[in-house]
Each structure stands twice: as C-alpha cells, then as structure tokens.
C-alpha positions as CSV (number, residue, x, y, z in Angstrom):
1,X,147.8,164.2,151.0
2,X,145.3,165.4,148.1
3,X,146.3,166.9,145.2
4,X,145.2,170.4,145.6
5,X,144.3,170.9,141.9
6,X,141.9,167.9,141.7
7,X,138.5,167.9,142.4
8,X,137.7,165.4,145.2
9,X,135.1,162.8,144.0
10,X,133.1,163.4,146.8
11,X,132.7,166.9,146.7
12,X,132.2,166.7,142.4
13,X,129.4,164.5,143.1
14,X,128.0,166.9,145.9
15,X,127.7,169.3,142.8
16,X,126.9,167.8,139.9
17,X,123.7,166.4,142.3
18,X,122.9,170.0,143.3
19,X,122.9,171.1,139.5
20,X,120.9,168.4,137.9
21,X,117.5,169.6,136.8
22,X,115.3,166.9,136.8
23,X,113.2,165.8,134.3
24,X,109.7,167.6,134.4
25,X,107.7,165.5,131.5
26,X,105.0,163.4,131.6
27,X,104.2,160.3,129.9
28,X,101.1,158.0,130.2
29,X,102.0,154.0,129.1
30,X,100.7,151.0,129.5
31,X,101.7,148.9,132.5
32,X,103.8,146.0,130.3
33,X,105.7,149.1,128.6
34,X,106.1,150.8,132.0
35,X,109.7,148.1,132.9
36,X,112.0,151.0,133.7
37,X,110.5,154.1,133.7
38,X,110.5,156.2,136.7
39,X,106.7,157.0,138.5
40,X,105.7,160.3,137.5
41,X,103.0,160.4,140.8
42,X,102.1,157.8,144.3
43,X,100.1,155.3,144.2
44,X,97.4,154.7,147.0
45,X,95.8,151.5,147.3
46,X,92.4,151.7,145.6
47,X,91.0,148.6,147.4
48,X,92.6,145.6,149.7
49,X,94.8,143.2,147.7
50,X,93.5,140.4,147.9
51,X,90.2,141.6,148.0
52,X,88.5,138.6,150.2
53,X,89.7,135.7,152.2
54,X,90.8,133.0,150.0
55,X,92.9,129.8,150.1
56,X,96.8,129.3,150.0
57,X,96.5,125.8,148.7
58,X,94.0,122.9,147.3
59,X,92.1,121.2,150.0
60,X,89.3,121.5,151.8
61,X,87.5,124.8,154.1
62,X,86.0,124.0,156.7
63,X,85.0,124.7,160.8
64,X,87.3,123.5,163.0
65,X,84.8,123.1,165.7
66,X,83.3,120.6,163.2
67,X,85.9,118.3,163.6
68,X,85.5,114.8,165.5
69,X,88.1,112.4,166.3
70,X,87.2,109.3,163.5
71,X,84.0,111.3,161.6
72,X,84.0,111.9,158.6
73,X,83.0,115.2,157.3
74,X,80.5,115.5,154.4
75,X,81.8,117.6,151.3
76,X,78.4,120.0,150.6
77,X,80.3,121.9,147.7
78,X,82.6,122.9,145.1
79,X,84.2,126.2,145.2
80,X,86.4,126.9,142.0
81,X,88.6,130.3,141.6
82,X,87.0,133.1,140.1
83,X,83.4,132.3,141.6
84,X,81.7,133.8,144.8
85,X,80.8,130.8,147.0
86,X,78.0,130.0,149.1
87,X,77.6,130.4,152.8
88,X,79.2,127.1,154.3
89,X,76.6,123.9,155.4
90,X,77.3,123.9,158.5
91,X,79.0,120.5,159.4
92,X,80.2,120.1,156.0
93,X,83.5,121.0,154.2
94,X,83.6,122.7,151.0
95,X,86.1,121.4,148.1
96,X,88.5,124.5,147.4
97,X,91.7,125.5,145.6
98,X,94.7,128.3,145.0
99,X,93.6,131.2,145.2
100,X,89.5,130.5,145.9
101,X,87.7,132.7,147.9
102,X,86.7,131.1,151.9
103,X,82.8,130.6,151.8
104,X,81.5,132.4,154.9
105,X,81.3,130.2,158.1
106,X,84.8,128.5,157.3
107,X,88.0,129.1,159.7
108,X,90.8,126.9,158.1
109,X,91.6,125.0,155.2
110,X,92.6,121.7,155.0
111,X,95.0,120.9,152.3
112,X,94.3,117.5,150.5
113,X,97.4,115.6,151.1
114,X,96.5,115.7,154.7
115,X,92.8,114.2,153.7
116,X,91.1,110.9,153.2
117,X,88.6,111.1,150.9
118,X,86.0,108.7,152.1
119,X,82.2,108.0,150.6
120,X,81.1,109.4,153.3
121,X,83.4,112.8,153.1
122,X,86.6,113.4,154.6
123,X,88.8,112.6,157.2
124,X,91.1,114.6,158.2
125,X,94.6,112.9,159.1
126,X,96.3,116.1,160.7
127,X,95.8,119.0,163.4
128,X,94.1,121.9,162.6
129,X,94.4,125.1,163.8
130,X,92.3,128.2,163.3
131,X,92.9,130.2,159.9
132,X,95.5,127.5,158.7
133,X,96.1,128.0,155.3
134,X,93.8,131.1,154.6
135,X,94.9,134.2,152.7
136,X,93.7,137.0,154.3
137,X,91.5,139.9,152.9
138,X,93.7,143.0,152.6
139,X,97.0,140.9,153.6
140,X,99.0,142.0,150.8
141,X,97.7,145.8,150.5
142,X,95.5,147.8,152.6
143,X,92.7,150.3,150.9
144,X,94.1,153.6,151.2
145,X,97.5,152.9,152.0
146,X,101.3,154.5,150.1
147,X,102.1,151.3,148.0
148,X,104.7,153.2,145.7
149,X,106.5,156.7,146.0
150,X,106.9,158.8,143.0
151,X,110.4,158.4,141.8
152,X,110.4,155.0,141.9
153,X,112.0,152.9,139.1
154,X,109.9,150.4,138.0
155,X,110.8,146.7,138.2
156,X,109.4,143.8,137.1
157,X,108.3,143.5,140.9
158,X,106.7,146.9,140.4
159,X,104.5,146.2,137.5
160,X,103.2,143.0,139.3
161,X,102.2,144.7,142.0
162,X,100.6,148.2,140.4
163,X,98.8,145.3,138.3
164,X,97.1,143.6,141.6
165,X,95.7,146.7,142.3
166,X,94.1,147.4,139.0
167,X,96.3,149.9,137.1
168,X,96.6,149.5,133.6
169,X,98.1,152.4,132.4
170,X,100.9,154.4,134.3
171,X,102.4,158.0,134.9
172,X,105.9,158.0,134.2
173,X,108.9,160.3,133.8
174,X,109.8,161.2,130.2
175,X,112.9,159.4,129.2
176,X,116.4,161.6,129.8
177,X,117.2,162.7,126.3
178,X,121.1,162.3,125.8
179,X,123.2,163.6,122.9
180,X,126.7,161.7,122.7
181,X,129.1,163.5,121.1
182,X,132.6,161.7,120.0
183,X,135.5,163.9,119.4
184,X,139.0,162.8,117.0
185,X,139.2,163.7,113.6
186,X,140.5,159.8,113.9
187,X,137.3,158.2,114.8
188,X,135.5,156.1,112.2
189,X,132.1,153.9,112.4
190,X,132.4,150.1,112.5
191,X,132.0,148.7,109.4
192,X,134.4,150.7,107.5
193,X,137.7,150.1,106.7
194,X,140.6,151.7,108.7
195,X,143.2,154.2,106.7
196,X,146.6,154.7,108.6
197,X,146.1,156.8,111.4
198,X,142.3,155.9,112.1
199,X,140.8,154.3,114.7
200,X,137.2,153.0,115.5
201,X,134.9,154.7,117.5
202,X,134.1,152.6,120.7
203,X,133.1,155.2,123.2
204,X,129.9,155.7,121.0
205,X,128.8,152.1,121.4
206,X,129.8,151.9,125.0
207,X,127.6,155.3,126.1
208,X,124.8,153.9,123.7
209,X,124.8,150.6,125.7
210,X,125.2,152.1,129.1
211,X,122.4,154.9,128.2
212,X,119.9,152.4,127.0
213,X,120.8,150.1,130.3
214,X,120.0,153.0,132.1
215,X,116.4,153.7,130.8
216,X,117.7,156.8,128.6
217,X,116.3,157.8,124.9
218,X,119.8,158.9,122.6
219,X,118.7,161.9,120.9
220,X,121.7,162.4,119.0
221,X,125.2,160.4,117.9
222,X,128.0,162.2,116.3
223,X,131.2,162.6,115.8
224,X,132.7,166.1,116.6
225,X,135.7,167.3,114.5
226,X,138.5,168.7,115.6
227,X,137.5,171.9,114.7
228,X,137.1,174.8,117.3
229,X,133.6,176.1,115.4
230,X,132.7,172.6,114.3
231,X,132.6,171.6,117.8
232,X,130.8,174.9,119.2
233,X,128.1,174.3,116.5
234,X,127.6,170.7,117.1
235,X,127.4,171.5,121.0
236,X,124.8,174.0,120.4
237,X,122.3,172.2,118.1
238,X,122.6,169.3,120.6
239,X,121.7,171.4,122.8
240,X,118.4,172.2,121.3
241,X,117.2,168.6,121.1
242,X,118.5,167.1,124.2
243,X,118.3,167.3,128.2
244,X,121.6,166.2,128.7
245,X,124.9,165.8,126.8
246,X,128.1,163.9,127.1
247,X,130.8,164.1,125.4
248,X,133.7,161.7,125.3
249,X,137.5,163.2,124.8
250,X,138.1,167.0,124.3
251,X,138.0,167.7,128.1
252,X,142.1,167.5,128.2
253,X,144.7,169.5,127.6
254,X,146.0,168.9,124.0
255,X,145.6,171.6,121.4
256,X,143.0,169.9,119.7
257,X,140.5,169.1,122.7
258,X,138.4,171.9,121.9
259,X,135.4,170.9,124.2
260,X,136.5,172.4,127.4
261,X,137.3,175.7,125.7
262,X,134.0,175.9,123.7
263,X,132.3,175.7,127.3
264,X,134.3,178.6,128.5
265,X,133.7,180.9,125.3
266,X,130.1,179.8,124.7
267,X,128.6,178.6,127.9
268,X,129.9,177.5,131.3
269,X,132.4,175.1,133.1
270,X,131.9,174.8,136.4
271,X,133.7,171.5,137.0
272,X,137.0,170.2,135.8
273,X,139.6,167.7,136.7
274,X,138.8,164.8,139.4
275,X,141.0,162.3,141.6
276,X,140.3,159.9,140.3
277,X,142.2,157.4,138.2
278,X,141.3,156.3,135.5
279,X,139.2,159.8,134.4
280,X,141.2,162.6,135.7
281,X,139.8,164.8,132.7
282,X,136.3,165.3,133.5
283,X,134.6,168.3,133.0
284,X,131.0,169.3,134.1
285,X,129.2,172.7,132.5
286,X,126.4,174.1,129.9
287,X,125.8,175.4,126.8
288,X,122.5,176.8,125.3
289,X,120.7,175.9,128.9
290,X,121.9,172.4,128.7
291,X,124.2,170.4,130.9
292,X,127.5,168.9,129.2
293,X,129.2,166.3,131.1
294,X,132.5,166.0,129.9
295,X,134.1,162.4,129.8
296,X,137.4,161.6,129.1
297,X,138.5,159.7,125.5
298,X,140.4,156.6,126.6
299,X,137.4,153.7,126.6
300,X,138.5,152.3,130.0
301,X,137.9,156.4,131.5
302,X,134.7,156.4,129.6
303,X,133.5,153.5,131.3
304,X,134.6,153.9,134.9
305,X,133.9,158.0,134.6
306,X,130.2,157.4,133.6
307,X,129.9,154.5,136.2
308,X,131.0,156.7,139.2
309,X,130.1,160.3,138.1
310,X,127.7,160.0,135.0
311,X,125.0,157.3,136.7
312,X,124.2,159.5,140.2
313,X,124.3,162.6,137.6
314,X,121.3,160.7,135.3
315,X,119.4,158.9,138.0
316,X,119.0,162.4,140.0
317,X,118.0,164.1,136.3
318,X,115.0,161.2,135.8
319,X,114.0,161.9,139.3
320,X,115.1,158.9,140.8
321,X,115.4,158.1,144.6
322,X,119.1,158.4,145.1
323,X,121.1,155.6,147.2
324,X,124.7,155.7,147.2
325,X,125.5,152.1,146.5
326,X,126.7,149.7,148.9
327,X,129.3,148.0,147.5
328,X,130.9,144.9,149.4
329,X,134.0,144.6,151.4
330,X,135.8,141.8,150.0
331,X,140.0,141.1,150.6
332,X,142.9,141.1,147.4
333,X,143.8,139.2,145.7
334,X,146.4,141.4,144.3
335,X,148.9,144.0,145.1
336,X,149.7,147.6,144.4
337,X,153.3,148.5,145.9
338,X,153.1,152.5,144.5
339,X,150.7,155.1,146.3
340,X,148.6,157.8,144.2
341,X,147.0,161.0,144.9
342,X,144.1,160.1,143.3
343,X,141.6,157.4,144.3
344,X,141.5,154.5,141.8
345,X,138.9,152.4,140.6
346,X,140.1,149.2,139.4
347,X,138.2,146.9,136.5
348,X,138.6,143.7,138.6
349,X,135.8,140.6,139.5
350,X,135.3,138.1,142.6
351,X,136.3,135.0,142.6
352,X,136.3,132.1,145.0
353,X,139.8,131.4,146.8
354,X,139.1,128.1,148.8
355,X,136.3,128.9,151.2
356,X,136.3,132.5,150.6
357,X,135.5,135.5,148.1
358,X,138.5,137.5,147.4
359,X,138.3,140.7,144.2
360,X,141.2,140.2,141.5
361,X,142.0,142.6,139.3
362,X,142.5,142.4,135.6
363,X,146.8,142.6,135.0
364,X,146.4,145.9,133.1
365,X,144.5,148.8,134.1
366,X,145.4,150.9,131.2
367,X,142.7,153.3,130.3
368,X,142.7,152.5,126.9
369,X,142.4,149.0,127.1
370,X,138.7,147.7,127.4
371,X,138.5,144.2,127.4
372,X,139.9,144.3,131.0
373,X,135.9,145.9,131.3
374,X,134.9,143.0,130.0
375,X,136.5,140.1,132.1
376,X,135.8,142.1,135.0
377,X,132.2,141.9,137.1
378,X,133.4,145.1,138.8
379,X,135.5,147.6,140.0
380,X,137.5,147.9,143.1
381,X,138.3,151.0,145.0
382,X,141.9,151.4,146.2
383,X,142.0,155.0,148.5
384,X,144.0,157.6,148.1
385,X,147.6,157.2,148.9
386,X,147.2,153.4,149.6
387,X,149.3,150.3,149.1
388,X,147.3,147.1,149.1
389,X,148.9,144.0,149.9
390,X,146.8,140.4,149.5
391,X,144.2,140.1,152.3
392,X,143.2,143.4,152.6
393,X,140.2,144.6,152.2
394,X,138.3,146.9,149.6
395,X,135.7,148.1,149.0
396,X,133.9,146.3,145.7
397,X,131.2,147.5,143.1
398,X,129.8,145.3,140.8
399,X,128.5,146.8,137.8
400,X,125.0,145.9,137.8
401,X,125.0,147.3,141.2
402,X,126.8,151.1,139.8
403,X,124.2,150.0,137.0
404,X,120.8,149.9,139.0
C-alpha cells in the first residue's frame, strides 16, 4: 500500500528529468583540463589510430617465407620508434621495437626472447605464424568513424584516447552553476565557537563536496535566515547568478521553514513530499527562471536526497547520457522486523561473510546522524512495506556508483 500523499520516487524522478534544462554553454579547454567535463560536440576519427603497421613487442620483422629450418637469418637493419623504415632486404630481418613501424615486405615479428642472436644473424627458436605480433594500421580507430558521442563525461580513458587522435583542445559543457543555500538561524561556520543553542553548518560542506565530485562550479554559499523576506531575497539574487539551486532545510512543515512558501508566493512548486525515507521533505520548483531543488535539513537526508534525486536531476542538466545505475543484488546481513510506506535507503557497506558478500547496515539510520555516511560504502534499498530478514536479498548502491 502507498501512501497516497507521497510522491513515488519513480514518478518524482520521471519529472524532475522532464524539467531539467540542460546546460547550453560552451567552453573550449585544453585536453589535460578537459578530466570531467561533459563533450560539447562528436568526435570523428580524423585519421586511423595507429596510423601504420607497427610492432607489439621488441624483436625482430621479418618474412616468414624466409625462414629455414637451422639458417640463420641476416639482420640488414635497425628500425627505432619514431623513424620511417626502409623497404625490407629481402632474406633479412630487420631489428625492431614497441611501438616501431613494420618496414614494407615484413609479415611477422619475432620477439627476441624467442631468438638467437648468432654472427651470422638470427635464429629463430619458435613457430611463426603470419602477422604475429604486428599492430595493425587503423586497429584501434578507423578514419571517419563515431569515436565519442556528445554528452560524454570525460575520463581519464577519454582524454587518452581524444589525445591518440590528435586533439589538443576540447569542446565541453560549461560547468552547472549551483547556489547552496543553508537555512537555521542556528547554523554557524566551522571555526567559530558555538553559543547555546547553535549548531555547525554541515550540509554546506557535504553539498560543496558532492557538487565538486560531481564536476559542478558553486556559485554561491550562504546561510538563509529564518526570515520570510530574507529568504525570498536571498532565493532571488541566487537566482540571477546560478543555473541551479539547492537548498537544504526549509522544505518542512515548521513555522520557520520558509522555503517552500517563498516558492509558492514568488515562484513555483511543482514537487513536494517523497517516499522515501530518510528525505520525505523534498521539494522541487523555480524562482526568477531558476530551478530550486529543495533538500531536507537533517545531514543523513541531505546526503541520501541528493544521491537518489539530486545526481539524475544534475547529470541530465550538464547534458549527460543518463543510465539508471545498476546497483548489485547482494543478501543481509541485518534485519528490519517493522514495514514502512515509504521506500528506504539505508547507509550500509559489503562485507565478506565466509565465502560470500553480504551488505550490513550501520546500527542507526537516524537522519541526523552522519558518520553512519561515513562507515558505510553504500546504501541499501529496502521496498516499500518490506521486512528483511538475514539472507535476503537487496538491492545495493555504492556511492561511487550513485556518484558517477
């Protein structure tokens, strides 16, 4: 049974995706500052990678109809990397290494463990086959061909390759500008000392983190009072500067969470309330032609809110190709002996249980406490209205995976 005042995860996600604008900028960097930005256009092969035959490993090219039991072979040349080699003698060998380019008139390559190296030339001490050993021309990348989609984040793996074919400067996505906007009139900065009632001011370090691990640029950190004005005029000069802003805490229903009712008055709120647990309280909607995602205030919802709702939102807004994410099946450790009507995403980690994985979860899943974020590698997904008992299985996310 689902509680018929709570937005459905699935359906939230189904629109928050159909209402992210995504990010129309363009940047031009240089490939070694292109880790992480998103590719602004294709890229077509300019020319085959690698661009000529060459040699998988030192030894020796040669023709294998050259061969003869017990003959040595004379050596007629030298070919180091990075120089065009002569035609091969023929009935010779030709000395080569990593990466050198196959001298017409050779078919295989010898590598020199499997060599004698005689006065007279070489012997070779193994069977040869035709195109052992040799790197072809184009075998990597074909001229002409899609090597990388736009919308693609770029890896380390990425840069490599757009450097084999020659790029050295790149078309990227401007960054997602994000203004994070902490509400409490009890929030103070780290590095000052508490007075009775105060506390500090994780959430902002938390988003900052999670923004910057998500290729973001923060436009804006502040602290919202809890001030009905204060907060609409805050909210509307962030808008001015930023493509995207969240907010963590004022999304309830307390007298003082004045967030949710600025968006009513001032802009829009087209999303409130999930089933989900920990994060119930989130609220999607605009203000001065910019989106507001609403997270809750408790540090644990901030986390798990942005991992399962804020990520999808971002990545569609830089223009990223979506895939839901996998997640593993992996059985409990633990127990839950109560049902909810929401579904609930629990800060746990693997761990090995004799010859098995099974996911444990951290022994309190209070919102408010965060260090249960960080023992845990993950979170685990018990379903709506759902007892677990030890060796079944859920579903688990790591957070680098929620992360990529």
């Amino acid at each position: 049974m689902a509680n018929p005042n709570l937005m459905s995860l699935e359906d939230a996600l189904s629109h928050l995706l159909s209402e992210a604008p995504v990010v129309t900028r363009v940047e031009t960097v240089g490939l070694a500052d292109s880790l992480g930005r998103v590719l602004a256009e294709n890229h077509y092969v300019p020319a085959d990678v690698p661009p000529a035959d060459n040699s998988a490993v030192d030894g020796y090219a040669l023709r294998k109809q050259d061969l003869h039991q017990d003959q040595a072979i004379p050596v007629s040349a030298r070919i180091p990397a990075g120089e065009a080699p002569n035609a091969l003698a023929p009935g010779t060998a030709a000395r080569i290494f990593t990466g050198s380019e196959i001298p017409e008139g050779a078919d295989s390559v010898v590598m020199q463990e499997r060599v004698e190296v005689t006065d007279a030339g070489i012997l070779v001490q193994a069977e040869v086959t035709e195109g052992q050993n040799i790197r072809r021309r184009g075998q990597d990348l074909t001229r002409g061909d899609l090597a990388l989609v736009k919308g693609t984040q770029v890896r380390p793996h990425e840069m490599g390759l757009l450097a084999s074919m020659g790029v050295a400067r790149v078309a990227v996505l401007a960054r997602l500008k994000v203004a994070i906007l902490s509400t409490g009139d009890e929030l103070v900065d780290p590095g000052t000392p508490l007075a009775p009632g105060q506390i500090y001011n994780s959430n902002r370090f938390t988003l900052i983190g999670l923004l910057t691990q998500a290729g973001c640029e923060v436009a804006l950190c502040e602290t919202l009072r809890d001030k009905r004005e204060a907060t609409r005029e805050t909210l509307l000069r962030a808008a001015e500067s930023s493509d995207l802003i969240i907010t963590s805490g004022g999304v309830s229903v307390g007298e003082e969470d004045h967030v949710r009712a600025v968006l009513e008055e001032s802009g829009s709120l087209s999303l409130w309330r999930m089933a989900i647990k920990p994060g119930k309280p989130v609220a999607f909607g605009a203000i001065g032609g910019t989106p507001v995602l609403g997270l809750p205030g408790n540090p644990g919802s901030v986390l798990v809110t942005f991992l399962v709702v804020g990520m999808p939102y971002i990545r569609k807004c830089q223009g990223r190709n979506h895939e839901d994410p996998a997640g593993e099946r992996i059985p409990a450790d633990f127990s839950v002996a109560s049902t909810s009507l929401r579904r609930e995403f629990v800060r746990a980690r693997k761990e090995p249980r004799g010859s098995e994985l099974v996911v444990t979860a951290f022994p309190n899943q209070s919102s408010g406490i965060l260090s249960s974020a960080c023992w845990a590698n993950g979170l685990a997904v018990i379903p709506e209205n759902t007892t677990v008992s030890p060796g079944d299985l859920l579903t688990y996310y790591s957070f680098a995976e929620l992360l990529s």
